[in-house]
mmCIF file of the N, C-alpha and C atoms, coordinates in Angstrom:
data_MODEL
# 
_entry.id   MODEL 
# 
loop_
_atom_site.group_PDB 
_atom_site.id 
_atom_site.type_symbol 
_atom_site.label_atom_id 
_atom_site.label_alt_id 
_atom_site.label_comp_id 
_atom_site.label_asym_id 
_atom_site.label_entity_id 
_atom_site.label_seq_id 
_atom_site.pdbx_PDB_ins_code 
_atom_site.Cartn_x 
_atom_site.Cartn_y 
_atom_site.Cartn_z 
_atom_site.occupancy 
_atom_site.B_iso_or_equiv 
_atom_site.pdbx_formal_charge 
_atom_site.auth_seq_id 
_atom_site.auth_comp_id 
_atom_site.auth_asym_id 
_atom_site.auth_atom_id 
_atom_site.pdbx_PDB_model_num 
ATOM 1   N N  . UNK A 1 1  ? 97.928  70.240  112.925 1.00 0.00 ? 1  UNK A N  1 
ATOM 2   C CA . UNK A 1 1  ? 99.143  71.025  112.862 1.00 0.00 ? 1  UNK A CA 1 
ATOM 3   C C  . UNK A 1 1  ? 99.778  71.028  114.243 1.00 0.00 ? 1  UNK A C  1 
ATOM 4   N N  . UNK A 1 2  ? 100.915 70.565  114.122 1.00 0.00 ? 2  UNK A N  1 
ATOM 5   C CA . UNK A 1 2  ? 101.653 70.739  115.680 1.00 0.00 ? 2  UNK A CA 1 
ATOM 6   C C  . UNK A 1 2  ? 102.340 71.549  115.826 1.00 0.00 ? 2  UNK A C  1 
ATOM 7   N N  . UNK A 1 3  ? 102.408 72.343  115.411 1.00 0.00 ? 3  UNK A N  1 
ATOM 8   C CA . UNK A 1 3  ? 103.137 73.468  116.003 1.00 0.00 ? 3  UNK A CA 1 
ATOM 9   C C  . UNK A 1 3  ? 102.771 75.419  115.397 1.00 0.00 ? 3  UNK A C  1 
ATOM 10  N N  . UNK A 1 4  ? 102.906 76.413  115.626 1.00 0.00 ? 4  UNK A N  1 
ATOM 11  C CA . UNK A 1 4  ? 102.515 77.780  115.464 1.00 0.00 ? 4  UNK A CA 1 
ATOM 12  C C  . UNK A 1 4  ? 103.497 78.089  113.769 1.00 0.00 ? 4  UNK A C  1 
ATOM 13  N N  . UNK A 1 5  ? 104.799 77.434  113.560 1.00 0.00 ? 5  UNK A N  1 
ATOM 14  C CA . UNK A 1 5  ? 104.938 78.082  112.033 1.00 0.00 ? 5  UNK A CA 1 
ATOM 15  C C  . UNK A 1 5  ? 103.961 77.450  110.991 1.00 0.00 ? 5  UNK A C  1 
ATOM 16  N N  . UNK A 1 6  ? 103.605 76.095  111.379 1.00 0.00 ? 6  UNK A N  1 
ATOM 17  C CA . UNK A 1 6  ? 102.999 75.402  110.387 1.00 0.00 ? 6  UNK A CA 1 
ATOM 18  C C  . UNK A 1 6  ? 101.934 75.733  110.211 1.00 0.00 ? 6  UNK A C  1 
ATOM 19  N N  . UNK A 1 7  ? 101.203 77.008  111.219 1.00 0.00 ? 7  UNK A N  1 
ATOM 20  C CA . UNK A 1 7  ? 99.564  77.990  110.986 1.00 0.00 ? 7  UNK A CA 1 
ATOM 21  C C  . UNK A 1 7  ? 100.475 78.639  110.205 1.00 0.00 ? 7  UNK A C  1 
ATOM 22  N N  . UNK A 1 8  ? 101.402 79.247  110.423 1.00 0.00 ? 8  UNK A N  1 
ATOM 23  C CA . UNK A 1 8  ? 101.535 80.441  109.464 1.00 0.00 ? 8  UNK A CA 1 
ATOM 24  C C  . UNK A 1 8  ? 102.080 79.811  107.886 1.00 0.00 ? 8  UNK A C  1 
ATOM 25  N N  . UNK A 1 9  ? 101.884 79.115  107.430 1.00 0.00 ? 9  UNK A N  1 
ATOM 26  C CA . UNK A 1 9  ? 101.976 78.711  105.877 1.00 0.00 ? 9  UNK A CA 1 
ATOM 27  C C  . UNK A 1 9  ? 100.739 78.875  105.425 1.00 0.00 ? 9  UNK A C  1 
ATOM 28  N N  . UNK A 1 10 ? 99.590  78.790  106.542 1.00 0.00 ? 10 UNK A N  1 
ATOM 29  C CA . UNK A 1 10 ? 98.453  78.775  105.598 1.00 0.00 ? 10 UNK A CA 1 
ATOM 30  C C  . UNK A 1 10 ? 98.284  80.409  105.121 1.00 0.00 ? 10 UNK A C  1 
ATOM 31  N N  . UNK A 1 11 ? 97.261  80.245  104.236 1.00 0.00 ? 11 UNK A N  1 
ATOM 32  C CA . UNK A 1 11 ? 96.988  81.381  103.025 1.00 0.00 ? 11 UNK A CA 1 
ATOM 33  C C  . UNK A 1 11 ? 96.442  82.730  103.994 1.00 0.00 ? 11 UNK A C  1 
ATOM 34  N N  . UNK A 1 12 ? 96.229  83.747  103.893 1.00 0.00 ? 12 UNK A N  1 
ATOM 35  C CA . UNK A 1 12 ? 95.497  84.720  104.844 1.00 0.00 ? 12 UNK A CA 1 
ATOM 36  C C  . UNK A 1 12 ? 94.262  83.844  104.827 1.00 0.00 ? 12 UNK A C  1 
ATOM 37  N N  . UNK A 1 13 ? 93.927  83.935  103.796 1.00 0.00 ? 13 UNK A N  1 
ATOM 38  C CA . UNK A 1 13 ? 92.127  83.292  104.221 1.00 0.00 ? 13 UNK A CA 1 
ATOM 39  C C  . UNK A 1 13 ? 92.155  82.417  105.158 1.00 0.00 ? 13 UNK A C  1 
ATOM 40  N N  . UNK A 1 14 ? 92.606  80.867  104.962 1.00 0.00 ? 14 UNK A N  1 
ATOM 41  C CA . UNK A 1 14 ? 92.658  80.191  105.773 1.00 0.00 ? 14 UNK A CA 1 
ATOM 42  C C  . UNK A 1 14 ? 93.201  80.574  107.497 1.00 0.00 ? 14 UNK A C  1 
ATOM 43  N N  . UNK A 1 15 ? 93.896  81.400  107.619 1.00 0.00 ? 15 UNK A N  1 
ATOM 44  C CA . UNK A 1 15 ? 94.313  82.146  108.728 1.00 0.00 ? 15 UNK A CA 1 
ATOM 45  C C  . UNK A 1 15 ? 92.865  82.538  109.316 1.00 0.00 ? 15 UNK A C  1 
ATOM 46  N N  . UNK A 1 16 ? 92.432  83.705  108.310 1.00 0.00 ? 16 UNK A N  1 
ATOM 47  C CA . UNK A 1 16 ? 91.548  84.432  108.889 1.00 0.00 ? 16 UNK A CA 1 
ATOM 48  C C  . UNK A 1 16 ? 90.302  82.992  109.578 1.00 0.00 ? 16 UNK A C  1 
ATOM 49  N N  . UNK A 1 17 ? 90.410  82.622  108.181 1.00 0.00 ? 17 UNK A N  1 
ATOM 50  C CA . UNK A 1 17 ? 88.482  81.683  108.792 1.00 0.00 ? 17 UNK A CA 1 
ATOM 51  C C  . UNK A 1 17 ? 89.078  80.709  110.145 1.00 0.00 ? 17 UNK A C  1 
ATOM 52  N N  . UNK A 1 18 ? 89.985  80.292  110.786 1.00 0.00 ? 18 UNK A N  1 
ATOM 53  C CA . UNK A 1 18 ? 91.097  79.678  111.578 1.00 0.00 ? 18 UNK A CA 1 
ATOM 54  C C  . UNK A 1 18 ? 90.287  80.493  112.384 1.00 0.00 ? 18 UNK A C  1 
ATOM 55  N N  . UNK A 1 19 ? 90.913  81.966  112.664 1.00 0.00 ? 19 UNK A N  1 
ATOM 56  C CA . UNK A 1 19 ? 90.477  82.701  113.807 1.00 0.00 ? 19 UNK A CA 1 
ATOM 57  C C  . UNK A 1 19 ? 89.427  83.155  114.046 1.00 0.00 ? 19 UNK A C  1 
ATOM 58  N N  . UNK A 1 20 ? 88.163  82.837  112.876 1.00 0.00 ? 20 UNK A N  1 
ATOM 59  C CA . UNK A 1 20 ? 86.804  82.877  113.234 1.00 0.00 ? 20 UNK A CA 1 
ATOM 60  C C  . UNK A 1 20 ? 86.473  81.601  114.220 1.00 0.00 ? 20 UNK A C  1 
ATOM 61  N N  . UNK A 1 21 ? 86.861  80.590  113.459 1.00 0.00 ? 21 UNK A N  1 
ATOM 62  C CA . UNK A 1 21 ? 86.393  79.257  114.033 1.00 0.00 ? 21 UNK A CA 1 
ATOM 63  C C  . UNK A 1 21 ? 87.075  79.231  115.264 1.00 0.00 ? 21 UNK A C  1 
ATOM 64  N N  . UNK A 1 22 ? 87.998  80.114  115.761 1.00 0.00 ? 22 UNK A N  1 
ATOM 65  C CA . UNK A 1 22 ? 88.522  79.619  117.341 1.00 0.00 ? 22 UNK A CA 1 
ATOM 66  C C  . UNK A 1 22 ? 87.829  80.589  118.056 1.00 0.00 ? 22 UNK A C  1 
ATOM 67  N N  . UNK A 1 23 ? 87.500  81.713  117.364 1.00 0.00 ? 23 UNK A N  1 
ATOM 68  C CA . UNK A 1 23 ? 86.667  82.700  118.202 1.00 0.00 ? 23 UNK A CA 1 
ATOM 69  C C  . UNK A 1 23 ? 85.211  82.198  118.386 1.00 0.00 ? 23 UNK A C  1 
ATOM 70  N N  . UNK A 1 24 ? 84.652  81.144  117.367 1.00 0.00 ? 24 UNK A N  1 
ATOM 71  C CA . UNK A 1 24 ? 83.538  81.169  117.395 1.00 0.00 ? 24 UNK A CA 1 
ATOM 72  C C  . UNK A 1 24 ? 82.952  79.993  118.429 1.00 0.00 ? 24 UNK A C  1 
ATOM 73  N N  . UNK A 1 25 ? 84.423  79.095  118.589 1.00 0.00 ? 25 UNK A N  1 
ATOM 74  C CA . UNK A 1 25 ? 84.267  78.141  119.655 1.00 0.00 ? 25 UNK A CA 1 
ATOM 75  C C  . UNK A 1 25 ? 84.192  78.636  120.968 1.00 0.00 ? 25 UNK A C  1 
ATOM 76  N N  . UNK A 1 26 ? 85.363  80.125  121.327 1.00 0.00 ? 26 UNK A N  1 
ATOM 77  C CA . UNK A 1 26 ? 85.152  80.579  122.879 1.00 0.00 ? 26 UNK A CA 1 
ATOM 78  C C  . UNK A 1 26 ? 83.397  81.218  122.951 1.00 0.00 ? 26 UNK A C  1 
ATOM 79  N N  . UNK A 1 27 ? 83.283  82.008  121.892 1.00 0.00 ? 27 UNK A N  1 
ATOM 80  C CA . UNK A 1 27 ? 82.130  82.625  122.338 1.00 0.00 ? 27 UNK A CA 1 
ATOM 81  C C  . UNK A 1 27 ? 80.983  81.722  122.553 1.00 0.00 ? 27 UNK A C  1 
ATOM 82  N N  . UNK A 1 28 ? 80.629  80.086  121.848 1.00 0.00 ? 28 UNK A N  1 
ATOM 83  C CA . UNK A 1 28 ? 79.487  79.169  122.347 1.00 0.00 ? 28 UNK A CA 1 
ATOM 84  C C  . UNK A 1 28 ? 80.149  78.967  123.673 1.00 0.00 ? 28 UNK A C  1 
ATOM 85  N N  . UNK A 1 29 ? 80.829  79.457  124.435 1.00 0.00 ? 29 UNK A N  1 
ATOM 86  C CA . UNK A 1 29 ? 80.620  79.183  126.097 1.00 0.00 ? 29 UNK A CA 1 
ATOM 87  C C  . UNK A 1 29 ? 81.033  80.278  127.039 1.00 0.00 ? 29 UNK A C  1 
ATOM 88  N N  . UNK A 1 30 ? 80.176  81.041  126.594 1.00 0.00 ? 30 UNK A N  1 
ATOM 89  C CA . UNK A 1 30 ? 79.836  82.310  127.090 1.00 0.00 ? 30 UNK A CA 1 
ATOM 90  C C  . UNK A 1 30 ? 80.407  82.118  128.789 1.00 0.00 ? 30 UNK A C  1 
ATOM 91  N N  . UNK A 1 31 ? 80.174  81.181  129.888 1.00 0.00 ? 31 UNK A N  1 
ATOM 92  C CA . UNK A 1 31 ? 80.587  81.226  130.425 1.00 0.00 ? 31 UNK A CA 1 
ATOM 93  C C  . UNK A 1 31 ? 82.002  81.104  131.099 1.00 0.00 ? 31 UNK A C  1 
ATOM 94  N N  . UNK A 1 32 ? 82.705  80.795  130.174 1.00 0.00 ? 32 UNK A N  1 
ATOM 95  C CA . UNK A 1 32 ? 83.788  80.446  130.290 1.00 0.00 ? 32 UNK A CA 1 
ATOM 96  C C  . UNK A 1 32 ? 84.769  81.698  129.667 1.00 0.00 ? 32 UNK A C  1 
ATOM 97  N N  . UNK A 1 33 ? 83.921  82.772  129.059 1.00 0.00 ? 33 UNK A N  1 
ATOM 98  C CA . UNK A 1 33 ? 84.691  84.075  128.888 1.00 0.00 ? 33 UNK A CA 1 
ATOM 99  C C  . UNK A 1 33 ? 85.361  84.815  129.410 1.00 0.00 ? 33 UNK A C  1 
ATOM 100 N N  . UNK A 1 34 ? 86.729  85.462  129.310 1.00 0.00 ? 34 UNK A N  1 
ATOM 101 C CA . UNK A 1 34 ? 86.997  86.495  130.528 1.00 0.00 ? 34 UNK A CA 1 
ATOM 102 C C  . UNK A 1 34 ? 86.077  87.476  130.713 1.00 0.00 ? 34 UNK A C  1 
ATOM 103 N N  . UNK A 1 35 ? 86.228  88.170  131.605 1.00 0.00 ? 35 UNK A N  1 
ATOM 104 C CA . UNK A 1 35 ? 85.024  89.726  132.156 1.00 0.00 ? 35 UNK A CA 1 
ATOM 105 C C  . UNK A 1 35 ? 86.364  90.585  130.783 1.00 0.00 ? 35 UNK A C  1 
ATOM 106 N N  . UNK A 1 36 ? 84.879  91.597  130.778 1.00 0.00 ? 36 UNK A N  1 
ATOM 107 C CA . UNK A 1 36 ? 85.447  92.731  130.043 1.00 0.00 ? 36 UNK A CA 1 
ATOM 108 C C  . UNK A 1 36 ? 86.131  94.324  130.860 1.00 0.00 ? 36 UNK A C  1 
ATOM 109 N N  . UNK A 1 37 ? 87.102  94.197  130.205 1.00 0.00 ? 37 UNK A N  1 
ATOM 110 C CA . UNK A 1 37 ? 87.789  95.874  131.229 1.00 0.00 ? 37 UNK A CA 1 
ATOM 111 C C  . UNK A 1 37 ? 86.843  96.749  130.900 1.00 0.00 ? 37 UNK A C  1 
ATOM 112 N N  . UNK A 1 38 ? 87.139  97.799  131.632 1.00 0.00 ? 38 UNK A N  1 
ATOM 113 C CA . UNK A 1 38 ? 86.060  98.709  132.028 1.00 0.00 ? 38 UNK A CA 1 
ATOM 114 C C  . UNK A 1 38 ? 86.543  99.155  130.505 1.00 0.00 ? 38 UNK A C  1 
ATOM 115 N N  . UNK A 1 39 ? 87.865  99.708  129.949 1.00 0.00 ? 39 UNK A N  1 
ATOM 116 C CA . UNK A 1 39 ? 87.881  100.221 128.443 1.00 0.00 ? 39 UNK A CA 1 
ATOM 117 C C  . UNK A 1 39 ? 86.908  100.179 127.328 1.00 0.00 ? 39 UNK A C  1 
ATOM 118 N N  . UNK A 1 40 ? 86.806  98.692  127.676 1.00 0.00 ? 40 UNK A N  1 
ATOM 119 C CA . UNK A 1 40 ? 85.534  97.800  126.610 1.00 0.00 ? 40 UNK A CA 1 
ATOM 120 C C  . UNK A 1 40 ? 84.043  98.252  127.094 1.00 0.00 ? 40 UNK A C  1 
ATOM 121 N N  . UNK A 1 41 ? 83.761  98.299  128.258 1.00 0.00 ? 41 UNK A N  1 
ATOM 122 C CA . UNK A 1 41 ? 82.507  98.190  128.917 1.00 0.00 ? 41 UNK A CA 1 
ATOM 123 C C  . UNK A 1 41 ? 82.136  99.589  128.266 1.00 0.00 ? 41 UNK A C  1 
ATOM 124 N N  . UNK A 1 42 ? 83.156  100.765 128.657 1.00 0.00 ? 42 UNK A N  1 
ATOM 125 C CA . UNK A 1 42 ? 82.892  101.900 127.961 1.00 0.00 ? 42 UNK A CA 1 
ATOM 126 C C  . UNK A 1 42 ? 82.862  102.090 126.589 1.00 0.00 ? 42 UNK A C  1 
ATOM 127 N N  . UNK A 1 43 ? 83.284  101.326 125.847 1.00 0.00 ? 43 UNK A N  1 
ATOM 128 C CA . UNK A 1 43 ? 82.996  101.390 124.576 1.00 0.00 ? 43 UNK A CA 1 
ATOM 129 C C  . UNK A 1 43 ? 82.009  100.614 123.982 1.00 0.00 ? 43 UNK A C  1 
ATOM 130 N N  . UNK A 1 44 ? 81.687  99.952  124.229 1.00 0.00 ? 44 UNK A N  1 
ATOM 131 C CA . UNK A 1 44 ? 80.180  99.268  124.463 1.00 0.00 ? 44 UNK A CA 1 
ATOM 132 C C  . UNK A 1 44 ? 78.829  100.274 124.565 1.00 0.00 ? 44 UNK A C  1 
ATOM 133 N N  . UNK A 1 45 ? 79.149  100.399 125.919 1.00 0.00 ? 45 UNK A N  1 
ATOM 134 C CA . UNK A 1 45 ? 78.354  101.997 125.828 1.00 0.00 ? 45 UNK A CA 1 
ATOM 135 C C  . UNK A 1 45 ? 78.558  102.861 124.843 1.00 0.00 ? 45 UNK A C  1 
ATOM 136 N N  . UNK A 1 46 ? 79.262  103.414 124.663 1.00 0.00 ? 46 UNK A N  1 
ATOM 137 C CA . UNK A 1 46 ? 79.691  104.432 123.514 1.00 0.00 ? 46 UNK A CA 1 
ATOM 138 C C  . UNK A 1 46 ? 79.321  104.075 122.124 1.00 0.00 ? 46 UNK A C  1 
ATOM 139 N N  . UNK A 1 47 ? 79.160  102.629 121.598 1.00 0.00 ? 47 UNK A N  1 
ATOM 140 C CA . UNK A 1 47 ? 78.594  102.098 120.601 1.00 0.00 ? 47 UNK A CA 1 
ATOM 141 C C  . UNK A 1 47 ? 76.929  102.002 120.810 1.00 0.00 ? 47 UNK A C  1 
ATOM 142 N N  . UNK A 1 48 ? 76.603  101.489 121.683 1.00 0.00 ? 48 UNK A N  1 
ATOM 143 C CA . UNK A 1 48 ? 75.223  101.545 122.022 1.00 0.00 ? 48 UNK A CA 1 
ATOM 144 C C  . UNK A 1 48 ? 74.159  103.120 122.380 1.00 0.00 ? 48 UNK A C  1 
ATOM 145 N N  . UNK A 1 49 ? 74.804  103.959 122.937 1.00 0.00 ? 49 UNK A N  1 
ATOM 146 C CA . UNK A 1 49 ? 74.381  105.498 122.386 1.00 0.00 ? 49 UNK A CA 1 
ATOM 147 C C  . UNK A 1 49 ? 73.791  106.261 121.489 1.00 0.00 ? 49 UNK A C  1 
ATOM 148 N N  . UNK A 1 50 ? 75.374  105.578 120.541 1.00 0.00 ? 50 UNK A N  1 
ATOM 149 C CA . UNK A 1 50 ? 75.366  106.286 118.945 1.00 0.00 ? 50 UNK A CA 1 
ATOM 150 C C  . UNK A 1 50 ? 74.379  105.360 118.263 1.00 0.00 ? 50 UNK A C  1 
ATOM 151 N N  . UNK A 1 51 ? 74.161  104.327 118.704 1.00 0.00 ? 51 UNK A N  1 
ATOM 152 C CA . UNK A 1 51 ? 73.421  103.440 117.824 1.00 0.00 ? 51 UNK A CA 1 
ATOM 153 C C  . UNK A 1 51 ? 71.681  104.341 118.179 1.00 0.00 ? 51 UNK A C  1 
ATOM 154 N N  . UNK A 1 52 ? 71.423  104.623 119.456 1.00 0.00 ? 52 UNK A N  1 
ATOM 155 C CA . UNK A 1 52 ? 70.809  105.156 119.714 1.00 0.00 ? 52 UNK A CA 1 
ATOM 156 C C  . UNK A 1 52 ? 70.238  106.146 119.242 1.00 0.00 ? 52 UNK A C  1 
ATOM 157 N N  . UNK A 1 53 ? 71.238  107.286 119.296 1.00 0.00 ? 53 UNK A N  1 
ATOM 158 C CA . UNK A 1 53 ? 71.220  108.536 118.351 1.00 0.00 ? 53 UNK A CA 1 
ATOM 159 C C  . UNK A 1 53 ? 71.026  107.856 116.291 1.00 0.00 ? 53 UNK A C  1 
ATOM 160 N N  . UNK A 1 54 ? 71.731  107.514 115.963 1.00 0.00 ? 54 UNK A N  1 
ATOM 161 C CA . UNK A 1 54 ? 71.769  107.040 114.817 1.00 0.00 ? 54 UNK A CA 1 
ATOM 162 C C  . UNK A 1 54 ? 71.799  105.878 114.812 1.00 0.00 ? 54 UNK A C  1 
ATOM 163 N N  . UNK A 1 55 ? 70.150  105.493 114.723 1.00 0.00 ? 55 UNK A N  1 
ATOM 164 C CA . UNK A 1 55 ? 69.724  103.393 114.416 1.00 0.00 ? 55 UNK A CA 1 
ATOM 165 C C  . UNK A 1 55 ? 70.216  103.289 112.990 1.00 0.00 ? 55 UNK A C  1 
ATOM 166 N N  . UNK A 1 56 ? 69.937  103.952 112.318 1.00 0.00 ? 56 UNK A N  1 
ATOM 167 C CA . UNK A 1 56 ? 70.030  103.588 111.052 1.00 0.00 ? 56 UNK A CA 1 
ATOM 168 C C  . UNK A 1 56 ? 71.341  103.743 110.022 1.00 0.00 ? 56 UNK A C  1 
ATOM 169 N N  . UNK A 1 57 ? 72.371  104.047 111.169 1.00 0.00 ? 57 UNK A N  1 
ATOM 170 C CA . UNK A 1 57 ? 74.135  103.443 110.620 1.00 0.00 ? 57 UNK A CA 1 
ATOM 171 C C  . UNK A 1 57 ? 74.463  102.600 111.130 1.00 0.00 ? 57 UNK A C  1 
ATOM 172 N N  . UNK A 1 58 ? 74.035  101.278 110.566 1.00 0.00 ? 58 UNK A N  1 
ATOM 173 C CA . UNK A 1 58 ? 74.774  100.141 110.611 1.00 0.00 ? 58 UNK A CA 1 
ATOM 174 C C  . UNK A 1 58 ? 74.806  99.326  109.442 1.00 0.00 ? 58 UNK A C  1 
ATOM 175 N N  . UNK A 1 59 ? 75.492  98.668  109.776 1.00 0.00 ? 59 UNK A N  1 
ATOM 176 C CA . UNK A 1 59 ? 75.900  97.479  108.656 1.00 0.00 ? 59 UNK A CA 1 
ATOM 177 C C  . UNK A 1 59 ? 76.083  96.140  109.440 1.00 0.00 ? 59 UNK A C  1 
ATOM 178 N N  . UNK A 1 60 ? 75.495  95.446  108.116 1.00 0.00 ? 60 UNK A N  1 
ATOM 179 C CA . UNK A 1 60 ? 75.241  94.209  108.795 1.00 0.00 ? 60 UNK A CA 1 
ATOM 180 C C  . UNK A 1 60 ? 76.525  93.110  109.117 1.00 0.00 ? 60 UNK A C  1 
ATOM 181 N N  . UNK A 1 61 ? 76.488  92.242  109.557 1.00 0.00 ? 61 UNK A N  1 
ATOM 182 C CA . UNK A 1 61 ? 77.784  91.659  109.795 1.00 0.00 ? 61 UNK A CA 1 
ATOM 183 C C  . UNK A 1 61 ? 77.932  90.767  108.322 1.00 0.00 ? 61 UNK A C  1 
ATOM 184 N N  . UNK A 1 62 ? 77.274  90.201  107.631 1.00 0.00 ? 62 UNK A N  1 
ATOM 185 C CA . UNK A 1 62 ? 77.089  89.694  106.455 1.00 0.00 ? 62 UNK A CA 1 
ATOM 186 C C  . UNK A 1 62 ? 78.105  90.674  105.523 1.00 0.00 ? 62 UNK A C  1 
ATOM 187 N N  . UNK A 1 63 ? 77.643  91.541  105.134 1.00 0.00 ? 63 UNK A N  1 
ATOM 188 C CA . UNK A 1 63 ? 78.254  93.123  104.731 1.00 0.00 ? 63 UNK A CA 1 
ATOM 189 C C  . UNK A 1 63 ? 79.751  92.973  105.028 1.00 0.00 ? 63 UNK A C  1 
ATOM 190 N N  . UNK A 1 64 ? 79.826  93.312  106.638 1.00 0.00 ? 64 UNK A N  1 
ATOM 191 C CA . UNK A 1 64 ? 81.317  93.334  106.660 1.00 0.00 ? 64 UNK A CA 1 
ATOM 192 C C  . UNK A 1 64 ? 82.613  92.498  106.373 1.00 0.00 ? 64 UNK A C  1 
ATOM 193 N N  . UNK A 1 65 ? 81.742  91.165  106.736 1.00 0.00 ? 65 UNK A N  1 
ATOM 194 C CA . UNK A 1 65 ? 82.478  89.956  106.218 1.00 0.00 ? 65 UNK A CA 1 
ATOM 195 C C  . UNK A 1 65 ? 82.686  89.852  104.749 1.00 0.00 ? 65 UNK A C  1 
ATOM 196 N N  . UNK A 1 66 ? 81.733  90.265  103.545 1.00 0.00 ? 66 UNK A N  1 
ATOM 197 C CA . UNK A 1 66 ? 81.843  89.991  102.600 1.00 0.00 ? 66 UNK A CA 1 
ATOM 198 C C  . UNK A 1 66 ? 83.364  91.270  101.869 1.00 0.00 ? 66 UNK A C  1 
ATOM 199 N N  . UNK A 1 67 ? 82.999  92.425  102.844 1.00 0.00 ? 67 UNK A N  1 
ATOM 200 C CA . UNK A 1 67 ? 83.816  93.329  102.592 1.00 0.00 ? 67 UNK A CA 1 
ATOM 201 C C  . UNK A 1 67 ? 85.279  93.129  102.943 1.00 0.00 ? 67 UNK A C  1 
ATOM 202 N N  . UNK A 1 68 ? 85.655  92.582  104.295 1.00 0.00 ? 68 UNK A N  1 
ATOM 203 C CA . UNK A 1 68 ? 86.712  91.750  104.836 1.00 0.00 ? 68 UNK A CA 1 
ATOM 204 C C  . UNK A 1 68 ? 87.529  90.853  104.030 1.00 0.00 ? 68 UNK A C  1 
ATOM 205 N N  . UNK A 1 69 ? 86.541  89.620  103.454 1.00 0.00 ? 69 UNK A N  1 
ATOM 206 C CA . UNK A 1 69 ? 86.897  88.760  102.482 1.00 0.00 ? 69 UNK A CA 1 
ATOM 207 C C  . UNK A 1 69 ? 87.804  89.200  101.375 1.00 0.00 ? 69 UNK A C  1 
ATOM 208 N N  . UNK A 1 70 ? 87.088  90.619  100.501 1.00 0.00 ? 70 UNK A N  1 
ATOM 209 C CA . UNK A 1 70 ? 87.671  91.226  99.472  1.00 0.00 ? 70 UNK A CA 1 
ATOM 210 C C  . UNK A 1 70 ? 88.793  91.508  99.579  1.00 0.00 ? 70 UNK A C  1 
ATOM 211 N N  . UNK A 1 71 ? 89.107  92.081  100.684 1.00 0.00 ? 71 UNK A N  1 
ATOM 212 C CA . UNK A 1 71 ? 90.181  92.613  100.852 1.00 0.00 ? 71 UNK A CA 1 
ATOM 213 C C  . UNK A 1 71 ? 91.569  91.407  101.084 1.00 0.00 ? 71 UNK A C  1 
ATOM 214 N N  . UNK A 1 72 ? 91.017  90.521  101.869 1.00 0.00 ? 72 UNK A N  1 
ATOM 215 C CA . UNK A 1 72 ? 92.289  89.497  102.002 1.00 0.00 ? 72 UNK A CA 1 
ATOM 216 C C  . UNK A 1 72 ? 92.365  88.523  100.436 1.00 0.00 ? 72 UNK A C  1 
ATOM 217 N N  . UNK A 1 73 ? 90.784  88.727  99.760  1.00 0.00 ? 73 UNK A N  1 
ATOM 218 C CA . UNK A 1 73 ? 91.164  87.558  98.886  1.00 0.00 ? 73 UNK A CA 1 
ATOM 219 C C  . UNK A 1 73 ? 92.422  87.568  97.738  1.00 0.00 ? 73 UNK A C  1 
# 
């Protein structure tokens, strides 16, 4: 695709799995990531706490994706 309208014809799905697969390419090079703002760093923490306090509210990423899916399909 050469150019940004011709992404946007595709379907949401195809959109969405698009922006997995480009996210999933930055994150295999971890080094090449930007640093995280302190906003994030603190919410990081703030997720990791509660996870602390309450291990046993989570959901798996499997889960959310399948739940995600529903919604765009």
């Amino acid at each position: 695709m050469s150019n940004l309208s011709e992404l946007f014809k595709l379907s949401a799905a195809e959109r969405v799995q698009l922006a997995q697969d480009l996210w999933d390419s930055v994150a295999s090079e971890p080094d090449r990531m930007p640093p995280l703002s302190q906003a994030q760093k603190n919410e990081i923490d703030r997720r990791l706490a509660d996870h602390v306090v309450n291990p046993a509210n989570i959901e798996s990423w499997g889960d959310v994706r399948d739940r995600l899916w529903l919604r765009i399909g």
